[in-house]
C-alpha positions, 0 to 999 in steps of 0.5 A: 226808129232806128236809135242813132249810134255814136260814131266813135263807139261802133264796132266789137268792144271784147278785148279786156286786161288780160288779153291786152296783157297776153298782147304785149307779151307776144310782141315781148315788149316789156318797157312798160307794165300795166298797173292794178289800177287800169279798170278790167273794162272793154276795149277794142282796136279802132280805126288806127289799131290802137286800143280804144276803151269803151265810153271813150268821152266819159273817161279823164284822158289824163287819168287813163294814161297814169295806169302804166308804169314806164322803164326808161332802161328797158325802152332803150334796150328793146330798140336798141339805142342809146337815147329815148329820142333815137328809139323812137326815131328807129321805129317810126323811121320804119312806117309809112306816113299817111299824108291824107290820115296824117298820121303813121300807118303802126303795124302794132297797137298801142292806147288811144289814150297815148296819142300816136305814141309807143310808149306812156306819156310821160308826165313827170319830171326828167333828171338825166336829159341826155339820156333822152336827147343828145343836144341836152348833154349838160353844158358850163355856161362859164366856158362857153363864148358867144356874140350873146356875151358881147356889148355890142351884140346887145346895144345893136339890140337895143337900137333895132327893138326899142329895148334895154337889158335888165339884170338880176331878174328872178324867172319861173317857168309855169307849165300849162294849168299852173300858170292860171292858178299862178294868175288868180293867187296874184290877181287875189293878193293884188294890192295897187293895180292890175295889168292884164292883156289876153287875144281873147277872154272865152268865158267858160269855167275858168275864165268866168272865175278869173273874170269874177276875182277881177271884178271884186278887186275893182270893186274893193278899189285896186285899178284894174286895166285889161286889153283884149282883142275887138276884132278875134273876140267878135267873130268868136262871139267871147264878149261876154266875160269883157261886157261884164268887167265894163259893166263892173268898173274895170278899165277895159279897152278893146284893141280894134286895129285889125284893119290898120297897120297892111290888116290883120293886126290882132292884139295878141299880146298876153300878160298880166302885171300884179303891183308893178312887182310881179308878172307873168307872161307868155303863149296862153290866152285866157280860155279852159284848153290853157287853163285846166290843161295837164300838159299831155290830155289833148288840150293846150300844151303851154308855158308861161313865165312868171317874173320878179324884178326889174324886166316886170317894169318893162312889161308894164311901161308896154302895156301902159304905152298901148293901153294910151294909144287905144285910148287916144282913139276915137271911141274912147276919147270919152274915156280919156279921164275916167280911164286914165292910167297915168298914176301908175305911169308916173309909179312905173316911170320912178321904179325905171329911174330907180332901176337905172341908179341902182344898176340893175338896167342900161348899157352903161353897165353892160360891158361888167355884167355881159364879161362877168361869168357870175352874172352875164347869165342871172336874169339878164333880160329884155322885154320886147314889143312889137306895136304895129304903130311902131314897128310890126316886125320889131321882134323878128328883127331881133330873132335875125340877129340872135339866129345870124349868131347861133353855133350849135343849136337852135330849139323852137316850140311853135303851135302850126306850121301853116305858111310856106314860101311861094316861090311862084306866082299863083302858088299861094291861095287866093285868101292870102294874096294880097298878105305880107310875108316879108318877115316870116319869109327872111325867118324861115329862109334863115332857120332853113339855111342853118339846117343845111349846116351840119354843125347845127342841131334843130330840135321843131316841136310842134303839133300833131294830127290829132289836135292840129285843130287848136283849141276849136278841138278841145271846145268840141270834145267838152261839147261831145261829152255833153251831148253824150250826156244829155242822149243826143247821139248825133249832135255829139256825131256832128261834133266829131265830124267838126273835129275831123273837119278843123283838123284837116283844115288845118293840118293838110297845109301844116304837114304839107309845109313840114314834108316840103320845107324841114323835113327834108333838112338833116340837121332839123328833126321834128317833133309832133306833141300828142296835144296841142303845142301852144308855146311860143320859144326860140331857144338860140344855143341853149343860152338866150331863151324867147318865151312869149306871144310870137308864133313862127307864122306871117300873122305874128311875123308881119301884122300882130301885136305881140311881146317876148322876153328874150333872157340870158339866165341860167336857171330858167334855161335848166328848166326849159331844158327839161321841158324841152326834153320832155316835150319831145318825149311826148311827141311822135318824130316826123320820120317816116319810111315812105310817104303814103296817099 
């Protein structure tokens, strides 16, 4: 009997160091070396003429793109540009895109390891932004003028989301896996109560240590309420971790409004408030792609924000209200007394009523912080949430106006372009015939509208083709290594073909939808990350910054719940400026020479 074959390992494995060295040499590019620690092992050129090593699945992915050494200067000089973004747009302007590979047809070979790009991944920190993108030239928050700064612009804001403005907030941005850590430090020195709300609780590895911290503070006596979605966390099969909290005294409701609110109302909404006094809040659910993710090794590329202040109490005031409106439901109308959260209701309601006397909430004070230079940009903030048995597209609303009033920029970070306007009917697929795109479709047509004005600059960063599967596509890599381990060759093929199977199921309509709508748009470049991009931001003229749940897609836009925090601070906007930056570092630009079948 023939002895089955892993896919991925068929062909000549006979390039080694040396020869890979001489390669680069010949093509004199020189804006990277290749260090010591990179193994004398074998390689071959695989299907995508990238240098592929031997054993592919047995490697740290993450690990393998830290053996090269990355020189900036020489990069720009050897295409002949004056930032990192226009190198690499000069030289993937210059290929053809495949629309049925999806990806770029390269004429040189590079590392699998890099995910399409042509150079390193880069996975420190950048200090001089602009050398990089020219829309982060350094800018003076005190000169600048905007609608953003403006009473009424904001009390308008308040009117439509239900929402006020906070001020002196202190915000941390929490890249990928720092997040998790960030949430069991807290969840571990929790003292009165803990707030948590996730889609979904998967219980692999790091969810099931999660799972277990919170379950001992039940037990040690602190309230632990927790929300996570019926409905997704069903057809997934991911009870396990929430039987287990119920099971162990944690208040935990299972959100099921799916049906209600025009369908597919998922709670999506994804926070955790520690003591009333910390938060984080952000894109990431509780599952191994977020939180064992590096940022650059093909899981989850996500961001979190930790919060200290007076916009914590908002989060939770949002959450107690939707924990209460589950719990109002018939099943858990039994609950009602042993699940009640009205102490720390009550606890919530006197820290806002303290806030509002000591000046650090409301519009009565507005007109001081917003004209002041020193303070309309420290921790000026709000929560928003969007419940559908309130307003399901509450958070849009807000986005219109916050778009109506950009100058010069807008930055979005957004997981898959999936939805398009259908223009015509019997355009759009029989699955979503009956769906609502009402709001999606005013979002769209104004992001669209401001990449026909010429003075605005678009930075759309998004997911590319390796990864447009989401996280199903890290599920099944950790699948394939332990098939490869235990010898089932072609269980671990079945594997792979599943892989190419989610991505092209979703990444046919994601790059159909960027080729049709935001391509074509010159003041829009796009950007695909080499992982998959999970955040959620709309960062309007580098000065308002919405990091949270909200995805630019009809489910988000018209159905889910789902929350945001929108804030004015000048310190958060330094580190999303770096973030931003780097990630577009680490994408490949949609640009293309000619598009290919």
């Amino acid at each position: 009997m023939v002895q089955a074959q892993f896919v991925q390992e068929l062909g000549t494995f006979d390039l080694k160091k040396d020869a890979i060295k001489t390669y680069f040499s010949d093509q004199k590019i020189d804006y990277f070396s290749i260090k010591e620690s990179f193994n004398d092992t074998d390689y071959k050129i695989n299907f995508q003429k990238q240098f592929q090593i031997k054993d592919w699945f047995n490697y740290d992915w993450f690990g393998l793109q830290q053996h090269f050494d990355f020189y900036p200067e020489r990069f720009l000089t050897y295409y002949a540009s004056e930032t990192h973004n226009e190198a690499k747009q000069k030289y993937y302007g210059e290929l053809n895109f495949s629309r049925k590979k999806m990806y770029h047809e390269q004429e040189l070979s590079f590392f699998k390891e890099w995910g399409g790009l042509n150079h390193p991944p880069i996975q420190e920190k950048i200090s001089d932004l602009s050398t990089y993108s020219k829309n982060y030239a350094p800018i003076d928050y005190n000169t600048m003028n905007s609608a953003f700064f403006e009473s009424e612009f904001n009390q308008n804001i308040d009117q439509m989301t239900d929402s006020e403005l906070s001020f002196g907030n202190e915000l941390q941005i929490l890249e990928d896996k720092h997040s998790y850590l960030k949430k069991m430090e807290l969840i571990k020195n929790a003292k009165t109560s803990i707030l948590m709300s996730s889609l979904v609780f998967v219980c692999d590895s790091s969810t099931y240590e999660l799972t277990k911290e919170l379950i001992k503070k039940s037990k040690a006596g602190v309230p632990v309420y927790v929300i996570v979605d019926k409905f997704v966390s069903t057809m997934l099969f991911h009870h396990s971790c929430p039987n287990q909290m119920k099971r162990n005294g944690i208040k935990l409701i299972k959100a099921n409004d799916f049906f209600r609110y025009e369908g597919n109302a998922i709670y999506h909404s994804k926070k955790l408030i520690v003591d009333l006094g910390q938060a984080i809040i952000g894109g990431q659910n509780m599952l191994n792609a977020d939180n064992l993710s590096n940022g650059t090794d093909f899981r989850n590329r996500d961001i979190d924000i930790l919060v200290k202040g007076p916009l914590v109490n908002d989060m939770a005031n949002g959450f107690i209200q939707d924990f209460e409106h589950f719990l109002k439901k018939r099943k858990y109308r039994k609950f009602k007394t042993s699940f009640s959260i009205e102490n720390i209701k009550k606890e919530n309601l006197a820290k806002l009523e303290n806030q509002k006397m000591v000046k650090s909430r409301g519009q009565e004070n507005y007109s001081e912080i917003l004209s002041q230079t020193d303070t309309r940009m420290n921790g000026v903030c709000r929560f928003v949430q969007q419940s559908p048995y309130k307003d399901r597209t509450v958070i849009g609303k807000a986005y219109l106006e916050y778009l109506n009033n950009t100058q010069s920029y807008l930055g979005i970070q957004t997981p898959q372009m999936l939805d398009t306007k259908y223009t015509r009917f019997g355009q759009k697929p029989l699955i979503e015939t009956f769906d609502e795109f009402g709001m999606y479709n005013l979002l769209q047509d104004k992001i669209l509208a401001l990449g026909d004005n010429p003075n605005m600059k678009i930075d759309l960063i998004s997911s590319g083709s390796n990864v447009a599967g989401n996280e199903v596509v890290d599920m099944l890599n950790e699948k394939i290594r332990k098939k490869l381990e235990a010898g089932k060759i072609r269980n671990a093929n079945r594997k792979s073909k599943q892989i190419v199977f989610w991505n092209n199921h979703y990444g046919k309509p994601h790059f159909a939808h960027l080729i049709k709508d935001f391509v074509p748009k010159k003041s829009i470049e796009v950007w695909n990350h080499i992982s998959f991009i999970h955040s959620k931001i709309f960062y309007f003229d580098r000065i308002v910054a919405s990091i949270g749940s909200y995805n630019l897609h009809h489910n988000a836009t018209d159905h889910a719940y789902e929350n945001t925090i929108i804030c004015q601070d000048k310190n958060l906007n330094h580190q999303l400026d770096e973030v931003m930056v780097r990630d577009m570092a680490n994408s490949v630009p949609f640009v293309f020479k000619n598009l290919v079948k």
